[in-house]
C-alpha positions in Angstrom: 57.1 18.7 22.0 54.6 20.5 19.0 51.6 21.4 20.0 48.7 18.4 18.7 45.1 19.9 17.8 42.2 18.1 19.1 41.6 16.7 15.4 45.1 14.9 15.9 43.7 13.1 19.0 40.5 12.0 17.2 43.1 10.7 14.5 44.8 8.8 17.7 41.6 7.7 19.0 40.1 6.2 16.0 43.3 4.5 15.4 43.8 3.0 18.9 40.2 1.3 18.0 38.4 3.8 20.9 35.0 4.4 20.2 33.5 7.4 20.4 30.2 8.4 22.8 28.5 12.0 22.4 27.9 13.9 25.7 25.7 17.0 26.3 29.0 18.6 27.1 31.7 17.2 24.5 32.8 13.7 23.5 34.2 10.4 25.2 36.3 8.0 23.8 36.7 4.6 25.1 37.8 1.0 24.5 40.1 -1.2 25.5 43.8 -1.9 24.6 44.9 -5.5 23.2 46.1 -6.3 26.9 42.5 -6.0 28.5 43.1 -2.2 29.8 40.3 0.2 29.9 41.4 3.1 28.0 39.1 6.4 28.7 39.4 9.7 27.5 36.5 13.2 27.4 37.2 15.8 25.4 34.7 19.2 26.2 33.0 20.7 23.2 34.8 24.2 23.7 38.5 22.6 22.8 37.6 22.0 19.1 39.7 23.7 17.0 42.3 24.6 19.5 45.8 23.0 20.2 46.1 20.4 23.6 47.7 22.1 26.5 50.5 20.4 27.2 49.4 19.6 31.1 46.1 18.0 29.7 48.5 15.9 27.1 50.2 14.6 29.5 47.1 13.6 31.8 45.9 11.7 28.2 49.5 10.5 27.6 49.4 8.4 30.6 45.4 7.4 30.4 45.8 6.4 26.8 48.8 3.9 28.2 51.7 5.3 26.3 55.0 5.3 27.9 55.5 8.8 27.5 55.4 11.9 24.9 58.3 10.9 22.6 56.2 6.7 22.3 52.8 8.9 21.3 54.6 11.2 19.1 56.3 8.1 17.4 52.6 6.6 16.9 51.0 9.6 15.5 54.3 9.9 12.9 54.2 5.8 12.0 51.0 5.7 10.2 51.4 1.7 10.2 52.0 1.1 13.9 49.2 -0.1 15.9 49.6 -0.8 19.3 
C-alpha cells in the first residue's frame, strides 16, 4: 500500500463529515458515521508534513470503520463515494 500524508487524511476526514477540534497537542477529528457509530481520530502536531506509518494507518483504518486498507484506498481514489 503507498504511503498517505497527513494532508490525505484531513482530505478523508472532511469527507467522512468528521469535524475537526484543536488540541494543545495536535488535532481531533470526530463525528459519527450514517449508522450511529462514533468515529474518533487525534492526530499530534509533529506528524504534519510527514507520511502515516503504516502501523498507525492501520489503528485509523479500523477506528474510522473501513473494512480494511484496499476499502480506504478505494474511498480516497472515488472522489464521488461517500460512505
Amino acid at each position: 500500500m503507498p504511503g498517505f500524508s497527513f494532508k490525505e487524511l484531513e482530505i478523508v476526514c472532511r469527507r467522512l463529515g468528521l469535524l475537526r477540534r484543536e488540541t494543545v497537542k495536535g488535532i481531533i477529528w470526530e463525528g459519527f458515521d450514517i449508522n450511529g457509530n462514533y468515529l474518533y481520530i487525534s492526530v499530534h502536531m509533529h506528524a504534519k508534513g510527514r507520511d502515516i506509518p503504516k502501523g498507525t494507518l492501520n489503528q485509523i483504518i479500523k477506528r474510522l470503520r473501513f473494512k480494511n486498507e484496499h476499502d480506504f484506498l478505494d474511498f480516497i481514489n472515488d472522489k464521488k463515494r461517500r460512505r
